[in-house]
C-alpha positions in Angstrom: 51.1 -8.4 -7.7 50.9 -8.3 -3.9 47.9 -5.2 -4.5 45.7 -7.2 -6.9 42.7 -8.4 -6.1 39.8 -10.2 -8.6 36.4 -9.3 -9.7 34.0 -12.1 -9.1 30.1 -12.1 -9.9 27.6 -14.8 -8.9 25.1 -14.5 -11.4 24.8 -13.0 -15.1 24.1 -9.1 -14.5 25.1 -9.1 -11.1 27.0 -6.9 -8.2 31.1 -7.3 -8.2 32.4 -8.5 -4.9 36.6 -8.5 -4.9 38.4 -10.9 -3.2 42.2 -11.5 -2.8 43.7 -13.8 -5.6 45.2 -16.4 -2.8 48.0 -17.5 -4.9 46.2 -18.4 -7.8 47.2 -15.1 -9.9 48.3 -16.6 -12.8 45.3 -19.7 -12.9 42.4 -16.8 -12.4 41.3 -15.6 -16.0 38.3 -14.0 -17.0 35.6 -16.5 -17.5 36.9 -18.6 -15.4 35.4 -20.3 -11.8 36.3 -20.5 -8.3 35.3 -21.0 -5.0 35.2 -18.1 -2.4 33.1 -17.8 1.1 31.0 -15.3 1.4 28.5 -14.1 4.1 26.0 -16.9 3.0 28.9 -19.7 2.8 30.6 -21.5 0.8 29.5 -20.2 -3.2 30.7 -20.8 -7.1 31.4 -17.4 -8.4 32.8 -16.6 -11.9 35.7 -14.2 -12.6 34.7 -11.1 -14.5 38.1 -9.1 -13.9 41.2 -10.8 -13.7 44.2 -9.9 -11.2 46.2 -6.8 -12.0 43.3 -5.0 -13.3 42.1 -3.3 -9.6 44.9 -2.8 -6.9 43.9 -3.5 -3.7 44.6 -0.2 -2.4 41.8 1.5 -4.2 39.9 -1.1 -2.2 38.8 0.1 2.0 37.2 -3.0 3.1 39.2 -6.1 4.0 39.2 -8.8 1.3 38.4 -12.2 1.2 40.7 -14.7 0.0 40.0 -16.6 -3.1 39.7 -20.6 -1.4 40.5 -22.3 -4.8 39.9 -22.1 -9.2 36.8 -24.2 -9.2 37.0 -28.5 -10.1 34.7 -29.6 -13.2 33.0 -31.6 -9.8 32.1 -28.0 -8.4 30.2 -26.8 -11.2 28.2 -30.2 -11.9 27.4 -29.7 -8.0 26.1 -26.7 -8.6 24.2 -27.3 -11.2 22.4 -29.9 -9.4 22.1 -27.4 -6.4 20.3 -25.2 -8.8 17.9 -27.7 -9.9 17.2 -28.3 -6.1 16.2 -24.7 -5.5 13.5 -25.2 -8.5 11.8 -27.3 -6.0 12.8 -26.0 -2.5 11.0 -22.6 -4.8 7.5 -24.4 -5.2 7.8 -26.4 -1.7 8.1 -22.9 -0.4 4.8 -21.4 -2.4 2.8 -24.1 -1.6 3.7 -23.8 2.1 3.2 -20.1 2.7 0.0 -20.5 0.3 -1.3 -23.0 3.1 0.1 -20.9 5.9 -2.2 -17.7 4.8 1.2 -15.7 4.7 1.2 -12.6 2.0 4.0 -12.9 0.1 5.0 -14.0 -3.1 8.4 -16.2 -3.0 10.4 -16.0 -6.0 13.2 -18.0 -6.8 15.7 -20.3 -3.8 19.6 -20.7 -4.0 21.8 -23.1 -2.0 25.1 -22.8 -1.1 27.9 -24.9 -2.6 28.0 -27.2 -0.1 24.4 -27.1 0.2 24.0 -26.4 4.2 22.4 -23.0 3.5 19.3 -22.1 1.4 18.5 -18.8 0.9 14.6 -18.2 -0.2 14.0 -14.3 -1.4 10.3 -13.1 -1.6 7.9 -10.0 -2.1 5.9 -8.4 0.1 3.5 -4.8 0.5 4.8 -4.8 4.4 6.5 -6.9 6.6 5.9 -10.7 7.0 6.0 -13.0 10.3 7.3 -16.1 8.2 8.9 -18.2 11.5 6.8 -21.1 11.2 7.5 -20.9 7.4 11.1 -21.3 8.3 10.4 -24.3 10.5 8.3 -25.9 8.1 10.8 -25.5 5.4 14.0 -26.5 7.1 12.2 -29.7 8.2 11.6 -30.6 4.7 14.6 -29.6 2.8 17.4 -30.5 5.8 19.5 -27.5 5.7 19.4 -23.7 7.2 16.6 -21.9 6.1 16.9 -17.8 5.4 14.2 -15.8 3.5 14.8 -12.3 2.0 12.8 -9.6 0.9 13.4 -8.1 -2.3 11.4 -5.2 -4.2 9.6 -5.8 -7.8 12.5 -4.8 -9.4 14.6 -7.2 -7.9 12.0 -9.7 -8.5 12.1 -8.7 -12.1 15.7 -9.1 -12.7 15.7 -12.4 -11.4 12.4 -13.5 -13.3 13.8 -12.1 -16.5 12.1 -11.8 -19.2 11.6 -9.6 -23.0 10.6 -5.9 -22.6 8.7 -3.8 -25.2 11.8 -3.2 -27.3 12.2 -7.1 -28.3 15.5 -7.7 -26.0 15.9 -9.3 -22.6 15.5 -7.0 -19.9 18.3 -4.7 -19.0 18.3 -5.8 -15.7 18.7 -9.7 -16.4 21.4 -9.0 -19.1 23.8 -6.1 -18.2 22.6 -3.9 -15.7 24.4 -4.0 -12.6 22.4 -1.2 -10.9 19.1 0.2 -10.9 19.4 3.8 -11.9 17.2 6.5 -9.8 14.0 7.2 -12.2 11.4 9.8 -11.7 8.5 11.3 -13.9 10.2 14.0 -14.7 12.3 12.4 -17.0 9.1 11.3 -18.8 8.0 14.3 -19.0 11.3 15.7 -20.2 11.1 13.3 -22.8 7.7 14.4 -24.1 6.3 11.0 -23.6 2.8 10.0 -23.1 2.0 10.0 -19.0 0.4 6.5 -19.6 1.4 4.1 -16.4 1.2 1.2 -19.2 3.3 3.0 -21.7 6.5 3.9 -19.2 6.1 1.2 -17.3 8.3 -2.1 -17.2 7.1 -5.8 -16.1 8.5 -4.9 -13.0 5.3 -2.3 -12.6 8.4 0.7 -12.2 9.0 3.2 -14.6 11.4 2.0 -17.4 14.8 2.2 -16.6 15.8 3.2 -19.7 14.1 6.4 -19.2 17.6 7.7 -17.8 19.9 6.7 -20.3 18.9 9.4 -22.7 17.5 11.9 -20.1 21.2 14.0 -20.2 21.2 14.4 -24.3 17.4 15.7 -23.7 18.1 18.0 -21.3 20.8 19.4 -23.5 19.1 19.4 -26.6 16.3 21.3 -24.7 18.6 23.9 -23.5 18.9 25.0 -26.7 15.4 25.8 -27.1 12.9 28.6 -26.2 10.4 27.1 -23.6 6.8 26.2 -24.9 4.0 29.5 -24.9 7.3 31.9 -24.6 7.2 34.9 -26.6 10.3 35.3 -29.5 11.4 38.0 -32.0 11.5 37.2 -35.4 12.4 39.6 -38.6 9.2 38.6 -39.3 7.4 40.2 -35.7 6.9 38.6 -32.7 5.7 35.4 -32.1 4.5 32.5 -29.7 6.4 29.2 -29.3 3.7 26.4 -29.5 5.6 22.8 -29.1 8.9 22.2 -29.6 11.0 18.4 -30.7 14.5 18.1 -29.3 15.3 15.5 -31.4 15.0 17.2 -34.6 15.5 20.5 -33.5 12.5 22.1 -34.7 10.2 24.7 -33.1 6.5 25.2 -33.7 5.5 29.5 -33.8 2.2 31.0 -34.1 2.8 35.0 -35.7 1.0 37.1 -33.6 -0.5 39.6 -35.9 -1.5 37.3 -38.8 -2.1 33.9 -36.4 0.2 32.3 -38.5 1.7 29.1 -37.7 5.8 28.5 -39.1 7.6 25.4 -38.1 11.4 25.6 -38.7 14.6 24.2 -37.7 16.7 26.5 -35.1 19.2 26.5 -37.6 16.8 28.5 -40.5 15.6 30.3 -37.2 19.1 32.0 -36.6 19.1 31.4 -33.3 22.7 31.2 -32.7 23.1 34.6 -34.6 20.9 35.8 -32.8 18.1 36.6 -35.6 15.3 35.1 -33.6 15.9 35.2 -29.9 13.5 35.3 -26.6 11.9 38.1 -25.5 12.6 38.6 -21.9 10.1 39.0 -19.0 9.4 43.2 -19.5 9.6 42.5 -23.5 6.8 39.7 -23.2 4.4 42.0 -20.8 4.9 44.7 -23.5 3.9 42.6 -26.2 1.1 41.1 -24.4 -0.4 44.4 -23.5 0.3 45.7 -27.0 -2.0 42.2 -28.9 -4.7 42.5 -26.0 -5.0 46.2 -27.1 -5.1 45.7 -31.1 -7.7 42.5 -30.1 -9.9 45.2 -28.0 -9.9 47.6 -31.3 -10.5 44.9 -33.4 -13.8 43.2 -31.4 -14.7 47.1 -31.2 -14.6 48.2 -34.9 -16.3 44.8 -35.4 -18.8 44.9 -33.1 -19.5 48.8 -34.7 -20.0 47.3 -38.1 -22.3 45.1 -37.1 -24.7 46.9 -35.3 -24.7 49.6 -38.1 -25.8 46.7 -40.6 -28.6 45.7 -37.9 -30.3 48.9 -37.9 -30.2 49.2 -41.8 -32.3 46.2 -41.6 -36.2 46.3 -41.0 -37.0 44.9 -37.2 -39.2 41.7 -37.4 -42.4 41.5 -35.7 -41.1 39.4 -33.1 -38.3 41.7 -32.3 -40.8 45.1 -32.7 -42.8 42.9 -29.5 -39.7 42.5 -27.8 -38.4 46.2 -28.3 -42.2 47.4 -27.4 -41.4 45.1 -24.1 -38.4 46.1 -23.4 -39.7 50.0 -23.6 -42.5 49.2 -20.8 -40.1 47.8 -18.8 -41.5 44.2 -19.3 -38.9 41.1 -18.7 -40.0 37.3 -19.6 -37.6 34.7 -18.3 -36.1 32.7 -21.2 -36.7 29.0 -21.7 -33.4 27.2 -22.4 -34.5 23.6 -22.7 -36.8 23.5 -20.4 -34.4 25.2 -17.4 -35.3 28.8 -16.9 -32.8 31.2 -17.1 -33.4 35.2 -15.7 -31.0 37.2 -16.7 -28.0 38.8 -14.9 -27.0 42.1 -14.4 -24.4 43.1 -17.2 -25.0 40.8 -19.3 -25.3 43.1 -22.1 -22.3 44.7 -21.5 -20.4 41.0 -21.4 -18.3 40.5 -24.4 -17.2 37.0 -25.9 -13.5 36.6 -24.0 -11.8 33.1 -25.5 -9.0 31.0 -23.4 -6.5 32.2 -25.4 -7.0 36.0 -24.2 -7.9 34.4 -20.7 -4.5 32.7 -20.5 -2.9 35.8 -21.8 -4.3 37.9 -19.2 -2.7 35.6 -16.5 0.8 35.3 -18.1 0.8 39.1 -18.2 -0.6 39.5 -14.0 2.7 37.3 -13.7 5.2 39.2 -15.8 4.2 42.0 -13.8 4.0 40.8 -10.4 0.2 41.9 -9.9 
Protein backbone atom coordinates (compact mmCIF):
# COMPACT_ATOMS: atom_id res chain seq x y z
CA UNK A 1 0.00 0.00 0.00
CA UNK A 2 2.92 2.38 -0.93
CA UNK A 3 -0.07 4.42 -3.28
CA UNK A 4 -2.56 4.94 -0.47
CA UNK A 5 -3.23 7.93 0.92
CA UNK A 6 -6.27 8.98 3.70
CA UNK A 7 -9.18 11.14 3.61
CA UNK A 8 -9.20 13.47 6.52
CA UNK A 9 -11.89 16.34 7.32
CA UNK A 10 -11.70 18.92 10.08
CA UNK A 11 -15.08 19.64 10.75
CA UNK A 12 -18.61 17.85 10.21
CA UNK A 13 -19.57 18.72 6.41
CA UNK A 14 -16.40 19.83 5.49
CA UNK A 15 -13.62 19.80 2.39
CA UNK A 16 -11.42 16.40 2.23
CA UNK A 17 -7.70 17.17 2.28
CA UNK A 18 -5.45 13.68 1.64
CA UNK A 19 -2.53 13.13 3.30
CA UNK A 20 0.07 10.13 3.24
CA UNK A 21 -0.76 7.35 5.88
CA UNK A 22 3.02 7.71 7.39
CA UNK A 23 3.23 4.21 8.58
CA UNK A 24 0.20 4.12 10.37
CA UNK A 25 -1.96 2.11 7.57
CA UNK A 26 -3.25 -0.46 9.55
CA UNK A 27 -4.02 2.04 12.96
CA UNK A 28 -6.02 4.67 10.53
CA UNK A 29 -9.81 3.60 10.43
CA UNK A 30 -12.61 5.57 9.57
CA UNK A 31 -13.75 7.50 12.47
CA UNK A 32 -10.80 7.66 13.87
CA UNK A 33 -8.24 10.88 14.79
CA UNK A 34 -4.91 12.13 14.04
CA UNK A 35 -2.67 14.74 13.83
CA UNK A 36 -1.54 16.24 10.50
CA UNK A 37 0.08 19.91 9.76
CA UNK A 38 -1.46 21.83 7.51
CA UNK A 39 -1.04 25.38 6.17
CA UNK A 40 -2.42 26.93 9.52
CA UNK A 41 -0.22 24.40 11.74
CA UNK A 42 -0.47 21.83 13.71
CA UNK A 43 -4.60 20.51 13.57
CA UNK A 44 -6.80 17.38 14.94
CA UNK A 45 -8.50 16.08 11.82
CA UNK A 46 -10.78 12.91 11.75
CA UNK A 47 -10.48 10.17 9.18
CA UNK A 48 -13.42 9.89 6.72
CA UNK A 49 -11.63 7.40 4.13
CA UNK A 50 -9.37 4.99 5.24
CA UNK A 51 -6.05 3.84 3.32
CA UNK A 52 -6.53 1.75 0.27
CA UNK A 53 -9.59 3.41 -0.67
CA UNK A 54 -7.75 6.50 -3.03
CA UNK A 55 -4.28 5.57 -4.62
CA UNK A 56 -2.03 8.20 -4.54
CA UNK A 57 -1.54 8.34 -8.16
CA UNK A 58 -4.96 9.66 -8.86
CA UNK A 59 -3.70 12.42 -6.58
CA UNK A 60 -1.22 15.60 -8.56
CA UNK A 61 -0.32 17.63 -5.61
CA UNK A 62 2.31 16.37 -3.16
CA UNK A 63 0.94 14.88 0.10
CA UNK A 64 1.43 15.58 3.45
CA UNK A 65 2.37 13.01 5.86
CA UNK A 66 0.10 11.85 8.47
CA UNK A 67 2.40 13.09 11.93
CA UNK A 68 0.63 10.49 14.33
CA UNK A 69 -3.25 8.62 15.21
CA UNK A 70 -4.37 11.15 17.73
CA UNK A 71 -3.74 10.46 22.02
CA UNK A 72 -7.13 10.70 24.21
CA UNK A 73 -4.75 14.04 25.51
CA UNK A 74 -5.14 15.55 21.94
CA UNK A 75 -8.75 15.56 21.74
CA UNK A 76 -9.37 16.80 25.49
CA UNK A 77 -6.80 19.69 24.11
CA UNK A 78 -8.88 20.46 21.62
CA UNK A 79 -11.73 20.59 23.15
CA UNK A 80 -10.57 23.03 25.45
CA UNK A 81 -9.08 24.95 22.39
CA UNK A 82 -12.56 25.11 21.11
CA UNK A 83 -14.00 26.51 24.16
CA UNK A 84 -11.18 29.19 23.95
CA UNK A 85 -12.26 30.29 20.46
CA UNK A 86 -15.89 30.92 22.15
CA UNK A 87 -14.24 33.75 23.77
CA UNK A 88 -11.29 34.82 21.54
CA UNK A 89 -15.05 35.12 19.14
CA UNK A 90 -16.73 37.80 21.45
CA UNK A 91 -13.23 39.44 22.56
CA UNK A 92 -13.03 39.90 18.82
CA UNK A 93 -16.81 41.49 18.35
CA UNK A 94 -16.41 43.65 21.09
CA UNK A 95 -13.15 44.96 19.73
CA UNK A 96 -13.95 45.75 16.17
CA UNK A 97 -17.48 47.07 17.56
CA UNK A 98 -15.22 49.70 19.48
CA UNK A 99 -12.77 50.09 16.65
CA UNK A 100 -15.81 51.39 14.14
CA UNK A 101 -14.63 48.43 11.79
CA UNK A 102 -17.67 46.92 9.39
CA UNK A 103 -17.62 43.61 9.73
CA UNK A 104 -19.34 40.96 11.45
CA UNK A 105 -16.84 38.17 13.02
CA UNK A 106 -18.22 34.88 13.13
CA UNK A 107 -16.82 32.10 14.88
CA UNK A 108 -12.38 31.71 16.00
CA UNK A 109 -10.32 28.35 15.81
CA UNK A 110 -6.86 27.65 17.28
CA UNK A 111 -4.51 25.38 16.30
CA UNK A 112 -3.64 22.23 18.23
CA UNK A 113 -0.94 23.51 19.78
CA UNK A 114 -2.62 26.73 20.22
CA UNK A 115 0.10 29.26 18.66
CA UNK A 116 -2.23 30.22 15.79
CA UNK A 117 -5.80 31.56 15.89
CA UNK A 118 -7.60 32.00 12.92
CA UNK A 119 -10.68 34.62 13.23
CA UNK A 120 -13.13 34.46 9.90
CA UNK A 121 -15.57 37.37 9.41
CA UNK A 122 -18.18 39.10 6.86
CA UNK A 123 -17.89 41.92 5.18
CA UNK A 124 -19.85 44.18 1.96
CA UNK A 125 -16.04 45.27 0.85
CA UNK A 126 -12.84 45.09 2.08
CA UNK A 127 -11.75 45.82 5.72
CA UNK A 128 -8.41 47.56 7.12
CA UNK A 129 -8.54 45.30 10.34
CA UNK A 130 -4.47 45.87 11.32
CA UNK A 131 -4.98 47.47 14.51
CA UNK A 132 -7.71 44.71 15.14
CA UNK A 133 -4.91 42.24 14.68
CA UNK A 134 -2.75 44.09 17.18
CA UNK A 135 -5.26 44.51 19.58
CA UNK A 136 -6.19 40.95 19.53
CA UNK A 137 -2.85 39.19 19.62
CA UNK A 138 -2.03 41.28 22.70
CA UNK A 139 -4.91 39.87 24.40
CA UNK A 140 -5.07 36.30 23.44
CA UNK A 141 -0.94 35.61 23.22
CA UNK A 142 -0.75 33.90 20.00
CA UNK A 143 -0.64 34.74 16.02
CA UNK A 144 -3.59 36.44 14.98
CA UNK A 145 -5.14 35.77 11.17
CA UNK A 146 -8.68 36.99 10.16
CA UNK A 147 -10.55 35.62 7.06
CA UNK A 148 -13.25 36.69 4.98
CA UNK A 149 -15.88 34.41 4.25
CA UNK A 150 -19.30 35.02 2.29
CA UNK A 151 -22.99 34.49 3.93
CA UNK A 152 -23.01 31.16 2.90
CA UNK A 153 -19.94 30.27 4.56
CA UNK A 154 -21.11 32.17 7.51
CA UNK A 155 -24.19 30.05 7.32
CA UNK A 156 -22.61 26.71 7.36
CA UNK A 157 -20.69 27.44 10.19
CA UNK A 158 -23.63 29.10 12.16
CA UNK A 159 -25.86 26.24 11.43
CA UNK A 160 -29.01 26.07 11.99
CA UNK A 161 -32.88 24.38 10.91
CA UNK A 162 -34.20 25.39 7.39
CA UNK A 163 -37.87 25.52 6.35
CA UNK A 164 -38.00 21.80 5.79
CA UNK A 165 -37.53 20.97 9.71
CA UNK A 166 -33.80 19.48 9.16
CA UNK A 167 -30.39 21.08 9.89
CA UNK A 168 -29.12 22.83 7.04
CA UNK A 169 -27.53 21.00 4.22
CA UNK A 170 -24.59 22.85 4.51
CA UNK A 171 -23.82 22.15 8.30
CA UNK A 172 -24.70 18.40 7.85
CA UNK A 173 -23.53 16.89 4.46
CA UNK A 174 -22.90 19.27 1.97
CA UNK A 175 -19.39 19.46 1.08
CA UNK A 176 -19.92 22.13 -1.70
CA UNK A 177 -22.00 24.85 -2.52
CA UNK A 178 -23.73 24.03 -5.80
CA UNK A 179 -24.03 27.00 -8.54
CA UNK A 180 -27.77 28.33 -8.11
CA UNK A 181 -29.50 30.71 -10.32
CA UNK A 182 -33.29 31.96 -10.84
CA UNK A 183 -33.72 30.07 -13.46
CA UNK A 184 -34.02 27.05 -11.76
CA UNK A 185 -36.86 28.68 -9.72
CA UNK A 186 -38.44 29.50 -12.45
CA UNK A 187 -37.99 26.10 -13.96
CA UNK A 188 -39.48 24.80 -11.03
CA UNK A 189 -42.70 26.87 -11.23
CA UNK A 190 -42.08 28.41 -7.86
CA UNK A 191 -43.21 31.59 -6.50
CA UNK A 192 -40.37 34.51 -7.36
CA UNK A 193 -40.77 35.55 -3.65
CA UNK A 194 -37.01 36.47 -2.18
CA UNK A 195 -38.52 35.14 1.23
CA UNK A 196 -39.88 32.00 -0.23
CA UNK A 197 -36.46 30.64 -2.20
CA UNK A 198 -34.31 32.08 0.05
CA UNK A 199 -32.15 30.35 2.88
CA UNK A 200 -30.90 31.96 6.35
CA UNK A 201 -27.91 32.52 4.49
CA UNK A 202 -30.05 35.37 2.39
CA UNK A 203 -28.90 33.03 -1.07
CA UNK A 204 -31.23 31.21 -2.99
CA UNK A 205 -31.86 27.56 -1.50
CA UNK A 206 -29.44 25.23 -2.45
CA UNK A 207 -31.69 22.63 -2.83
CA UNK A 208 -33.09 24.33 -5.76
CA UNK A 209 -30.51 22.19 -7.83
CA UNK A 210 -30.98 18.91 -6.62
CA UNK A 211 -34.19 18.41 -8.55
CA UNK A 212 -33.56 20.98 -11.35
CA UNK A 213 -32.26 17.93 -13.91
CA UNK A 214 -35.62 15.57 -13.24
CA UNK A 215 -37.54 19.06 -14.06
CA UNK A 216 -35.97 19.84 -16.99
CA UNK A 217 -36.59 16.33 -18.23
CA UNK A 218 -39.99 16.03 -17.25
CA UNK A 219 -40.52 19.38 -19.05
CA UNK A 220 -39.09 18.15 -22.19
CA UNK A 221 -41.83 16.08 -22.55
CA UNK A 222 -44.18 18.86 -22.63
CA UNK A 223 -45.57 21.38 -25.19
CA UNK A 224 -44.52 24.92 -23.95
CA UNK A 225 -47.17 27.23 -22.20
CA UNK A 226 -49.57 29.51 -25.01
CA UNK A 227 -48.27 26.88 -27.86
CA UNK A 228 -50.77 25.83 -30.23
CA UNK A 229 -51.49 21.70 -30.37
CA UNK A 230 -53.68 19.37 -32.59
CA UNK A 231 -56.13 17.37 -30.97
CA UNK A 232 -58.84 14.84 -32.74
CA UNK A 233 -60.84 17.18 -31.05
CA UNK A 234 -59.40 20.60 -33.16
CA UNK A 235 -56.85 22.69 -32.31
CA UNK A 236 -56.09 24.05 -29.13
CA UNK A 237 -54.01 26.37 -26.77
CA UNK A 238 -51.72 25.07 -23.99
CA UNK A 239 -52.57 27.19 -20.86
CA UNK A 240 -50.16 25.86 -17.81
CA UNK A 241 -48.70 22.84 -17.62
CA UNK A 242 -47.37 20.47 -14.05
CA UNK A 243 -44.24 18.42 -14.64
CA UNK A 244 -44.75 16.55 -11.77
CA UNK A 245 -47.97 15.05 -12.50
CA UNK A 246 -47.75 15.24 -16.08
CA UNK A 247 -50.75 16.98 -16.80
CA UNK A 248 -51.47 19.75 -19.39
CA UNK A 249 -54.08 22.56 -19.12
CA UNK A 250 -55.84 23.31 -23.06
CA UNK A 251 -58.32 25.86 -23.90
CA UNK A 252 -60.35 24.50 -27.46
CA UNK A 253 -60.23 27.10 -29.74
CA UNK A 254 -63.65 27.08 -31.27
CA UNK A 255 -65.75 26.29 -28.27
CA UNK A 256 -63.24 28.11 -25.50
CA UNK A 257 -63.25 25.11 -23.79
CA UNK A 258 -60.86 24.28 -21.16
CA UNK A 259 -59.65 20.15 -20.88
CA UNK A 260 -57.07 19.21 -18.40
CA UNK A 261 -55.53 15.64 -19.10
CA UNK A 262 -52.62 13.65 -18.47
CA UNK A 263 -50.05 13.30 -21.62
CA UNK A 264 -50.78 9.81 -21.41
CA UNK A 265 -54.91 10.23 -22.21
CA UNK A 266 -53.46 13.04 -24.58
CA UNK A 267 -51.56 10.43 -26.86
CA UNK A 268 -48.75 12.27 -27.10
CA UNK A 269 -46.27 9.62 -27.60
CA UNK A 270 -48.58 8.16 -30.51
CA UNK A 271 -48.66 10.97 -31.73
CA UNK A 272 -52.60 11.81 -31.40
CA UNK A 273 -52.10 15.28 -29.97
CA UNK A 274 -48.86 16.82 -31.03
CA UNK A 275 -47.50 20.67 -31.55
CA UNK A 276 -48.33 22.53 -34.30
CA UNK A 277 -45.13 23.97 -35.71
CA UNK A 278 -44.38 27.66 -36.42
CA UNK A 279 -46.30 27.95 -40.25
CA UNK A 280 -49.19 25.52 -38.63
CA UNK A 281 -49.61 28.07 -35.63
CA UNK A 282 -49.62 31.42 -37.98
CA UNK A 283 -52.27 29.49 -40.01
CA UNK A 284 -54.42 28.79 -37.24
CA UNK A 285 -54.02 32.13 -35.74
CA UNK A 286 -55.07 33.85 -38.89
CA UNK A 287 -57.83 31.36 -39.46
CA UNK A 288 -59.57 32.16 -35.25
CA UNK A 289 -58.79 36.06 -35.83
CA UNK A 290 -60.89 35.65 -39.06
CA UNK A 291 -63.99 33.56 -37.60
CA UNK A 292 -63.63 36.32 -34.37
CA UNK A 293 -63.98 39.25 -37.13
CA UNK A 294 -67.17 37.41 -38.63
CA UNK A 295 -68.48 36.74 -35.43
CA UNK A 296 -68.13 40.65 -33.82
CA UNK A 297 -69.57 41.50 -37.49
CA UNK A 298 -72.79 39.28 -37.63
CA UNK A 299 -73.07 40.46 -34.00
CA UNK A 300 -72.71 43.84 -34.27
CA UNK A 301 -75.42 43.46 -37.49
CA UNK A 302 -77.96 41.99 -35.19
CA UNK A 303 -77.79 44.48 -32.92
CA UNK A 304 -78.08 47.49 -34.75
CA UNK A 305 -81.10 45.94 -36.69
CA UNK A 306 -82.85 45.49 -33.09
CA UNK A 307 -81.90 49.29 -32.43
CA UNK A 308 -83.77 50.73 -35.19
CA UNK A 309 -86.93 48.46 -34.56
CA UNK A 310 -87.05 50.32 -31.40
CA UNK A 311 -88.65 53.91 -31.08
CA UNK A 312 -85.65 56.69 -30.43
CA UNK A 313 -86.03 58.42 -26.99
CA UNK A 314 -86.33 61.98 -26.71
CA UNK A 315 -83.01 62.41 -25.58
CA UNK A 316 -81.54 60.52 -28.41
CA UNK A 317 -84.11 62.37 -31.12
CA UNK A 318 -82.07 65.78 -29.51
CA UNK A 319 -78.92 64.18 -29.98
CA UNK A 320 -79.69 62.79 -33.57
CA UNK A 321 -81.31 66.45 -34.43
CA UNK A 322 -77.64 67.58 -33.15
CA UNK A 323 -75.70 65.51 -34.72
CA UNK A 324 -77.65 66.48 -38.20
CA UNK A 325 -76.74 70.33 -37.63
CA UNK A 326 -73.44 69.50 -37.21
CA UNK A 327 -73.55 70.42 -33.34
CA UNK A 328 -70.87 68.55 -30.97
CA UNK A 329 -71.03 68.96 -26.90
CA UNK A 330 -68.01 67.72 -25.09
CA UNK A 331 -68.92 64.90 -22.78
CA UNK A 332 -68.58 65.16 -18.94
CA UNK A 333 -66.92 61.99 -17.63
CA UNK A 334 -66.69 62.73 -13.85
CA UNK A 335 -66.10 65.93 -14.00
CA UNK A 336 -62.90 65.62 -16.68
CA UNK A 337 -63.96 66.61 -20.12
CA UNK A 338 -63.48 64.47 -22.73
CA UNK A 339 -63.80 65.68 -26.81
CA UNK A 340 -63.88 63.16 -28.90
CA UNK A 341 -61.33 61.66 -31.30
CA UNK A 342 -61.34 61.04 -34.77
CA UNK A 343 -62.47 57.28 -35.50
CA UNK A 344 -63.78 56.68 -32.70
CA UNK A 345 -66.90 55.36 -34.13
CA UNK A 346 -65.24 53.15 -36.23
CA UNK A 347 -63.06 51.74 -33.04
CA UNK A 348 -64.23 48.30 -32.15
CA UNK A 349 -63.82 46.49 -28.62
CA UNK A 350 -60.21 44.57 -29.26
CA UNK A 351 -59.57 42.30 -25.83
CA UNK A 352 -55.79 41.11 -24.75
CA UNK A 353 -56.31 37.93 -25.80
CA UNK A 354 -56.75 39.04 -29.71
CA UNK A 355 -54.01 41.69 -28.83
CA UNK A 356 -51.51 38.99 -27.81
CA UNK A 357 -52.56 36.96 -30.66
CA UNK A 358 -51.84 39.53 -33.11
CA UNK A 359 -48.25 39.70 -31.80
CA UNK A 360 -47.54 35.87 -31.60
CA UNK A 361 -48.66 35.85 -35.26
CA UNK A 362 -46.22 39.34 -36.41
CA UNK A 363 -43.54 36.76 -34.87
CA UNK A 364 -44.43 33.55 -36.63
CA UNK A 365 -44.13 35.44 -39.59
CA UNK A 366 -41.26 37.49 -39.29
CA UNK A 367 -43.18 40.99 -39.87
Amino acid sequence: MENAVVGVRFQEAGKIYYFEPGGYDKELTVGSYVVVETSRGIELGRVVIAPGQVLKTELTEPLKPVLRPATPEDIARAERLREKAVEATALARERARALGLPMKIVTAQYTLDGSRLTVYFTAEGRVDFRELIRDLAGKVHAQVQLRQVGPRDQAKVIGGYGRCGRRLCCTSWLTAFPAISIKMAKEQNLPLNPTKISGQCGRLLCCLAYENDLYKKLKSELPKPESLVSTPAGTARVLAVNAVKQIVTLEMIDGHQVIEATIEQLGFARGVTRPLDIDEAAEKEEELLFFEREEYRMTSISVTREEERQPARPAERGREGQRARGESRPQQTGGAVVKPTAGDENATPTSSRKRRRRRRRGKATGD
